[in-house]
N, C-alpha and C positions, 0 to 999 in steps of 0.2 A: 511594637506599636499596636493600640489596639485599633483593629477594623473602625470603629466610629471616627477616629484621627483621621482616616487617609482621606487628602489632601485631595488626588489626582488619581484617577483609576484610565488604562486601558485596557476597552472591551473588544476581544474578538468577537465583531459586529456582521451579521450578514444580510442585514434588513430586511428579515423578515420577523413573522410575532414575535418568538420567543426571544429573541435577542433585541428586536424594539423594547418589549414589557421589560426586560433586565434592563436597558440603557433608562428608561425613567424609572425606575424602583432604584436603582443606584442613586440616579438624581434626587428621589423623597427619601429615599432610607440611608444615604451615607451621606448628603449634602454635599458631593463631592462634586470637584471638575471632571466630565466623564471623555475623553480621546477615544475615537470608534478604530479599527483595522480591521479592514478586509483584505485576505489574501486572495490573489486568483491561482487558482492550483490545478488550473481549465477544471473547471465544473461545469462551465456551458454557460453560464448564464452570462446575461449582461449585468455589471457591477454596478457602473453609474445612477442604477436605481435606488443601491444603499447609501450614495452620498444626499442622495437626494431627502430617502428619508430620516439620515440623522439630520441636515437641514432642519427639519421638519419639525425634530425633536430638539432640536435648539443647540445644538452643537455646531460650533464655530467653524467655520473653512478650514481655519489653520492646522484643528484637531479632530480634522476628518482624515485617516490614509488611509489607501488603495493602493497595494504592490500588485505586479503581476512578478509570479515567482512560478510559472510555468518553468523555465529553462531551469533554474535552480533544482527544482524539485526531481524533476527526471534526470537530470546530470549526478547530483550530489546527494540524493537519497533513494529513487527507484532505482537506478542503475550500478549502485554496490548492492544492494539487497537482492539483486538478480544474479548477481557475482557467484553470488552464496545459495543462488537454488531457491531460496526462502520460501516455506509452505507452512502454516502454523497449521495443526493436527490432519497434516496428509492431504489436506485442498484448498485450506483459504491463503490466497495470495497477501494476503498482508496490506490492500489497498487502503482503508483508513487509518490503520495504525500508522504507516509510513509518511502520510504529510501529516501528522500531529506535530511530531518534533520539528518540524519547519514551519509551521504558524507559529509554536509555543516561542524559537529564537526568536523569531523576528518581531514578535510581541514583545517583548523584553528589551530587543535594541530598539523599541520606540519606546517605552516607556525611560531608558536609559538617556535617550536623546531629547524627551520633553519632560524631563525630571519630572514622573511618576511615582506616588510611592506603592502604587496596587495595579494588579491587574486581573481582569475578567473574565469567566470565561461561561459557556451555558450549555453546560455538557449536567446531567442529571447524575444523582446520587445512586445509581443503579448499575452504570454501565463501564466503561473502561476506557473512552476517555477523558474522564475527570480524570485519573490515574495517567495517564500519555500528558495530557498540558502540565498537571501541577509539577510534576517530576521532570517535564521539560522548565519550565520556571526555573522549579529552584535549582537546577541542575547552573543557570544561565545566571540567574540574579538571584540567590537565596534573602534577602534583607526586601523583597520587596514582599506587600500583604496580596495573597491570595484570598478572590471573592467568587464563590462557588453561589449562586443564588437556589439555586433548586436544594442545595441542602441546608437553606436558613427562611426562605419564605413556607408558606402555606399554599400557595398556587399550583395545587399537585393534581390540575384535573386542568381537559382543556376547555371546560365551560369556564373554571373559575380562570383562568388566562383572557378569554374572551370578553367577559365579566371587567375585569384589570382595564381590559382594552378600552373595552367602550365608555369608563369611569373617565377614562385618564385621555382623551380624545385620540389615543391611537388609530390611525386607518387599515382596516383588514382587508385585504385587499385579495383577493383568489384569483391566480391567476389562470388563464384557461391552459385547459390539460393537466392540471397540477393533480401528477400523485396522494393521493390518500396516506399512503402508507411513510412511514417514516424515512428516510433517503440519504443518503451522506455519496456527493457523488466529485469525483477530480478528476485529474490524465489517465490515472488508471483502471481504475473502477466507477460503480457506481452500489449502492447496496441497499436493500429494503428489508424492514424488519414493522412488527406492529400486523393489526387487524387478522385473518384469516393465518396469518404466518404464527401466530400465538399457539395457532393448532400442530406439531411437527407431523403430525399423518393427514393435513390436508393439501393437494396441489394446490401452486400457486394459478391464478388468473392468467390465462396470455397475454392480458391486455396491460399487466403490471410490469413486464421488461419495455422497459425505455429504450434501451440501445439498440439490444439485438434482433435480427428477423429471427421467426424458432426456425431449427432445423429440419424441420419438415416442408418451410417453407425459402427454406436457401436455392441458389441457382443449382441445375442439374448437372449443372457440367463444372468440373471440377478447375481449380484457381493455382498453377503452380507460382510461388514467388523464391525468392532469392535475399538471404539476409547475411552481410556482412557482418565481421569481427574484428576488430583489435582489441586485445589486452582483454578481451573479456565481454565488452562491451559493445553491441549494434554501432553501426557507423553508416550505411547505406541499406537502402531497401531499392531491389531489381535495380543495382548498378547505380542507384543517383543516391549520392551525398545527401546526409540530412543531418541536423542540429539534434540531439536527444529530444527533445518533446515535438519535433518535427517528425520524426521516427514514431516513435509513441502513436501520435495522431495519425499516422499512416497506418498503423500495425492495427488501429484500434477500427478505421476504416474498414479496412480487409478482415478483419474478425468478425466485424458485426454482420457484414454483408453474409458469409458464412455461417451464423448461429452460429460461434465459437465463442466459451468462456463464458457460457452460465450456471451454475453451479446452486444448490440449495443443500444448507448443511445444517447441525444442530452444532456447537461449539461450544468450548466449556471458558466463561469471561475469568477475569483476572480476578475480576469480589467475589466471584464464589458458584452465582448461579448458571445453568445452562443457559442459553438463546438459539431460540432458529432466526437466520437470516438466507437472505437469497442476493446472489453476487454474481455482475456482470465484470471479467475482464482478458474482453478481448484481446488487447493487445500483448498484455501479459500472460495471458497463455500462450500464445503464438512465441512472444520471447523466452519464456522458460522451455519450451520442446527445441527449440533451436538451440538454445544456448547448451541444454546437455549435448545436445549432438556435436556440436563443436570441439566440445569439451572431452566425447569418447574418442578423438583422435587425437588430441593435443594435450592429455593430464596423465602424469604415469599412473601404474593401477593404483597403489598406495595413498600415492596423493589426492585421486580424486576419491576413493575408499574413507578417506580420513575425514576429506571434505564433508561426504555424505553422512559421517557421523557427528559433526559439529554445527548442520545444519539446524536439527530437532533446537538445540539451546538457543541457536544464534534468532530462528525466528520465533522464538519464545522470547526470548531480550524485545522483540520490534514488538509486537503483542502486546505484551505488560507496560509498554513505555521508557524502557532503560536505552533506548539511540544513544543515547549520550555518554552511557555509564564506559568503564575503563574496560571492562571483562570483550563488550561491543566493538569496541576499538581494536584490543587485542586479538580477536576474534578475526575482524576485519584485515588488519596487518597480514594475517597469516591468509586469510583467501585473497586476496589483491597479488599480494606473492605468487600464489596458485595460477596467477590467471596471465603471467607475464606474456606466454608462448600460444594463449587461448584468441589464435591469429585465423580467419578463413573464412570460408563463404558454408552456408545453408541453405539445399534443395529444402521446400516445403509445398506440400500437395493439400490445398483447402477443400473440404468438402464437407460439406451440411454437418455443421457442428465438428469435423473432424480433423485433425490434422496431423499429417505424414511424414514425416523425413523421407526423402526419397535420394539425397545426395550430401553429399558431404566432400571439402577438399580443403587441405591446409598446408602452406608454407611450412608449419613445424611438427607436420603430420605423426605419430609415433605409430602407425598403420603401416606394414611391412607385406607386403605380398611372396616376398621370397620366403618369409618363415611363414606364414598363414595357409599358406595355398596347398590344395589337396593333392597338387598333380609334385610331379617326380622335383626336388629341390638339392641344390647343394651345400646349404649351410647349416641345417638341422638334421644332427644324429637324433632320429627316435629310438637309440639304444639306453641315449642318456636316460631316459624317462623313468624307467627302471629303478637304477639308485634313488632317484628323486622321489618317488612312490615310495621308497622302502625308508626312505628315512624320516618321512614324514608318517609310515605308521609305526617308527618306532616303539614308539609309546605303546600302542596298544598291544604290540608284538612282546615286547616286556613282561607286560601287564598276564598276558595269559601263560608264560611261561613260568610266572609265580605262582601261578593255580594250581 
């Protein structure tokens, strides 16, 4: 079908410029019927402003939706992706790549359900998630038209957006407090990139982290909390039951309060060029140090050994945008497996930006005090050790007796 055909497009809409100026440029440039979806992925804000101004823009009640996919999102994609350790090149937690592929579906099941034949999105020709939605699409509905606007308009400056705006009666609206810098913020994270961050040898501003206090300026007295496990997965924080984004929002609480989980890195994107950005997540730091600790008394050494070697791929698949692909899955089968016995509770000691393990305890604990312990035991012969040494430097014992 060619793009000029489509009948019916949905835009992932978030009511602000850039995606208002896409929602009437699809309108002048594709003549089409345009369906707005905004997810809420807890980004903080209140949504009911983007209904208001597709209203605005002339879009129907009926082809206005607003999910809230908080619970989905923490359940059914940050919480295997922490299964698995996930760190793309040694620090960045993976927070924007991760809700891509959960907007990209459930874009698609409303385009499915309002017979669409396109959908939209307003992610720029530079960056990596244009790459994370279209590949979530076609992964979901291959037959429907992708409209990428930033790589077919001219509007590559944000005078000329502004310019767009004010032709076309759009309302620009600034809201107070509004970040400067460019932002992509949900459950887990939040992230800034753009202005003084263009520089990778200049600090950032204190006054550009959102969430967190710095740790200079955290309480002095240190925060001990307590994190449960089943199967892998948080389930209570300091002994009270909570829902996965109930958790989250707690974990993300007690992080920020602490300066924990700000990070500034240079990364290497999926189209090719570097970017520095600068990334708050609290709460996912806090779950990644817990969760290995969990993990060092409940995974045989092998198993968790193997783990850490399949990690590097698996958060490169989340990175690039392949959630969906078969390699991700398979990958996923084999750590889900890993985590059956990944059963117990988590001491954690919070303090200015820092965080501790201080205890650990598990029902299917593989922690043996009788063989570990330095003092007198009776189940470990240290004669055995001997053999065991000598046959592991066979090789090299060989090796010189040939010389």
């Amino acid at each position: 079908m060619s793009k000029k055909q489509v009948k019916k497009v949905v835009l992932a809409y978030s009511g602000g410029l850039d995606t208002s100026i896409i929602l009437k440029w699809l309108q002048d440039e594709y003549k089409c019927e345009v369906v707005t979806f905004t997810a809420d992925v807890g980004q903080g804000e209140e949504l009911e402003p983007a209904r208001l101004k597709a209203l605005e823009l002339g879009i129907k009640p009926e082809n206005i939706f607003i999910e809230d996919l908080r619970e989905e999102f923490v359940k059914d994609f940050v919480f295997p992706m922490f299964r698995a350790n996930a760190i793309y090149e040694g620090e960045y937690l993976l927070g924007t790549s991760i809700a891509r592929p959960l907007i990209a579906k459930k874009q698609v099941e409303i385009a499915n359900r309002v017979g669409a034949d396109g959908v939209a999105h307003g992610a720029t020709g530079k960056g990596n998630d244009q790459v994370r939605f279209e590949i979530g699409y076609l992964s979901q509905n291959p037959n429907l038209t992708i409209i990428a606007p930033w790589r077919e308009w001219d509007l590559n400056s944000r005078e000329k957006l502004l310019s767009y705006a004010k032709k076309h009666g759009i309302k620009i609206e600034q809201k107070k407090g509004k970040s400067p810098y460019s932002m992509d913020a949900n459950l887990l994270h939040i992230s800034y990139e753009g202005l003084i961050l263009e520089d990778p040898n200049r600090e950032p501003e204190e006054s550009m982290w959102r969430w967190s206090v710095s740790p200079e300026n955290a309480p002095d007295t240190p925060q001990y909390i307590e994190i449960e496990y089943k199967n892998g997965d948080p389930v209570a924080v300091n002994g009270e039951k909570l829902s996965p984004a109930q958790i989250l929002t707690k974990l993300n609480t007690l992080g920020n309060k602490h300066g924990i989980g700000r990070i500034d890195i240079v990364e290497n994107r999926y189209v090719g060029m570097k970017a520095r950005g600068c990334y708050e997540t609290p709460g996912g730091t806090i779950m990644l140090k817990a969760h290995r600790a969990i993990e060092s008394i409940t995974l045989d050494r092998e198993a968790a050994h193997l783990k850490d070697e399949l990690m590097p791929k698996y958060a490169k698949l989340i990175y690039n945008g392949f959630w969906f692909s078969p390699e991700r899955e398979m990958l996923q089968a084999a750590i889900d497996k890993s985590q059956e016995n990944v059963n117990g509770v988590v001491k954690l000691k919070l303090y200015k930006g820092n965080i501790m393990v201080v205890g650990r305890k598990s029902p299917n604990s593989l922690f043996s005090e009788e063989f570990s312990t330095f003092e007198e035991d009776e189940v470990y012969n240290q004669k055995d050790a001997e053999g065991f040494i000598k046959l592991n430097a066979l090789r090299f014992i060989i090796n010189k007796n040939k010389k």
